[in-house]
N, C-alpha and C positions, 0 to 999 in steps of 0.2 A: 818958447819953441815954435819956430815958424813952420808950415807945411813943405814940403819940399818936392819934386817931383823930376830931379834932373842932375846930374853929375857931367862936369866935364872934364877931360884929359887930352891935353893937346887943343885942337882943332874938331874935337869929336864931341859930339855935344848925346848925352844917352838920357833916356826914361827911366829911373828908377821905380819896379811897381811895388808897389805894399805885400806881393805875394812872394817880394823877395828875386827876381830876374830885372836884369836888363834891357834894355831894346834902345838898339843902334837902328833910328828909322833911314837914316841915310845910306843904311845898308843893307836894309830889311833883314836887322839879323836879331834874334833873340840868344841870350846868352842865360845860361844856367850853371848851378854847379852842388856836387856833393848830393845826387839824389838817394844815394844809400838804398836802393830798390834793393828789396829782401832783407833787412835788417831782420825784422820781427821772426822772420824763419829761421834766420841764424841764431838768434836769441834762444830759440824753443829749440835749438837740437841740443843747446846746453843747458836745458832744462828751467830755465828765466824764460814765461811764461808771458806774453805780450796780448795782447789786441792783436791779432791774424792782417790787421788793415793797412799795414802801410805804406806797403805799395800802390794798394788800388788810390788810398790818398791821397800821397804824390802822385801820381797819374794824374788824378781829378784836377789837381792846382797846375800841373802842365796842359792837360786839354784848356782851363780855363784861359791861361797866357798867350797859346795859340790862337784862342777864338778872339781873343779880345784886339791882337794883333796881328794875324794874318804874315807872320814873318814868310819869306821865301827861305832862312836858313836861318837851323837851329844849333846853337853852339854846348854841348854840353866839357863844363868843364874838370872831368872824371870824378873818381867815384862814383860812377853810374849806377854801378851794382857793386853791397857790400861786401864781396867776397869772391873768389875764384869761380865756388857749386853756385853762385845764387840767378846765372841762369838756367840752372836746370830747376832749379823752386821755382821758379815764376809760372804762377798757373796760366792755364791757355787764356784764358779771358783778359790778364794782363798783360800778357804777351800780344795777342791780337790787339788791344788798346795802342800801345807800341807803338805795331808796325802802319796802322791806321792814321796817326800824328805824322809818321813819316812821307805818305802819300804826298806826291805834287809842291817839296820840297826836300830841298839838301842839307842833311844831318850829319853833323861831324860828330867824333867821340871825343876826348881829348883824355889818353890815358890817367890814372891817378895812382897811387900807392894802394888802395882796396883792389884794382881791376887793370892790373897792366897787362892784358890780353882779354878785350870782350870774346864771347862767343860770336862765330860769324855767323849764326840765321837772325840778330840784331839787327841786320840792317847798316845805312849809314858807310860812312868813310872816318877812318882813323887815324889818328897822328899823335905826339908827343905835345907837341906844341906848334902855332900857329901865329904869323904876321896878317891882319889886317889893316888898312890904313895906319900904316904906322903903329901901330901897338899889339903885343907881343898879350897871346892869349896862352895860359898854361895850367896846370893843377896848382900845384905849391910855388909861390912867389920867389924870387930869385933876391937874395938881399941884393947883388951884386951888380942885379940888369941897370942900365942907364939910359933902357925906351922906356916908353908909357907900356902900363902890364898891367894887364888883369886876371885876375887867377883866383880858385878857392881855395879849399884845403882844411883853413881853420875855423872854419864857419862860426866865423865873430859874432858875439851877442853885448850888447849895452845894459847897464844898468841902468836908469836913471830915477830922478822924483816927478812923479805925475802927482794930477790932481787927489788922487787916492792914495797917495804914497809910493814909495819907489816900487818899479816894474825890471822887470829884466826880457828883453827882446832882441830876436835876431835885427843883427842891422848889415848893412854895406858899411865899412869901413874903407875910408878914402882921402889923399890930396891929389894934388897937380900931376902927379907922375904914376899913381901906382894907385887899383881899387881891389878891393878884395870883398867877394861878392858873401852871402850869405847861406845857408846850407839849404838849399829846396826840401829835401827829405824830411817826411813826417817826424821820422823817429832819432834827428841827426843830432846831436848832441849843439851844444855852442861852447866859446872861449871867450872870457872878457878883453872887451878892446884894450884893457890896461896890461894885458899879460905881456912878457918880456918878449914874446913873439911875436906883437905886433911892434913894441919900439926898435927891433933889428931889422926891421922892415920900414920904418919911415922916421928913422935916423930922429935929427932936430928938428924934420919939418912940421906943420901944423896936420892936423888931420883930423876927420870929422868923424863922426859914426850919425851916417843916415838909416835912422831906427824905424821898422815897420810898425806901422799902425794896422789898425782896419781899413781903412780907404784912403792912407795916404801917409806921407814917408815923410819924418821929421829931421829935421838936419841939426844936428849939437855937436857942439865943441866937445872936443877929447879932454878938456878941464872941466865939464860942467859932468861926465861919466861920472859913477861910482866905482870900486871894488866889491866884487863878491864876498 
């Protein structure tokens, strides 16, 4: 397994970071998706008892992607928040965290099936879906589209065997035409890259699963994956 640090689609060349986002430098755009803000509060009104943290967590792994690159626009690609009430749970403190990332750039929403109407004191600009440079940004991947698309949704995880035995981690799943980003949210469950929902999605083509590490993004073949 070689280190990896880069996907490309088209003419677009991206950063893949180890905390799981994007970045399109040629367009100063950071791209995220699936941050589940307020899962853990959803959990506890049905009485399944979490760690209170998982917002402020995702937040901290966003302030960090921001500091580290300075995007001019941040693309979140929905599920922003896990549910209809979960901006009214966001305590002030992560609220204010927020609207402070937003400062002094341009934040799009891009709805999901968890959040298809944010709250408007969020901030930001909203849409369904989005064209940049030639490729189509969305929540759930379209089997159908024939641009280059990037989309979350399923927030793919890999299995594989490392030095200590097989691991199972969020990865970016990807080829030539179509990447499918990984879930930001602390609390956000994953899908194996072998489930039937990714092969209706990248047909007979080849496709990689670029698996997070700690400091850095490993690139393996969809033949070298496991099953859960």
């Amino acid at each position: 397994m070689l280190p990896s640090a880069h996907l490309t689609l088209g003419a677009a060349y991206f950063i893949a970071d180890p905390l799981g986002a994007l970045y399109w430098r040629e367009e100063h755009l950071l791209i995220v998706a699936d941050l589940h803000l307020e899962k853990g509060s959803a959990y506890a009104a049905r009485r399944i008892f979490l760690p209170p943290y998982d917002t402020s967590a995702t937040l901290t792994r966003l302030t960090n992607l921001i500091a580290r690159y300075a995007p001019r626009r941040v693309l979140a690609l929905g599920d922003s928040l896990h549910d209809g009430d979960a901006g009214e749970r966001l305590l002030a403190k992560d609220r204010a965290a927020l609207m402070a990332l937003q400062v002094g750039r341009d934040w799009i929403w891009i709805a999901g099936n968890h959040d298809p109407e944010l709250p408007p004191d969020l901030g930001g600009e909203r849409c369904q879906d989005l064209m940049i440079g030639g490729i189509r940004f969305r929540h759930a991947a379209d089997p159908a589209c024939e641009e280059h698309e990037i989309a979350g949704h399923l927030h793919p995880v890999a299995r594989v065997i490392g030095s200590a035995g097989s691991v199972r981690r969020r990865c970016f799943v990807a080829d030539e035409r179509r990447c499918i980003l990984p879930a930001l949210g602390a609390y956000a469950g994953g899908l194996n890259v072998l489930d039937t929902a990714f092969a209706a999605l990248f047909r007979e083509r080849e496709r990689f699963a670029h698996v997070l590490g700690h400091d850095c993004v490993y690139r393996i073949s969809e033949r070298r994956c496991l099953p859960d």
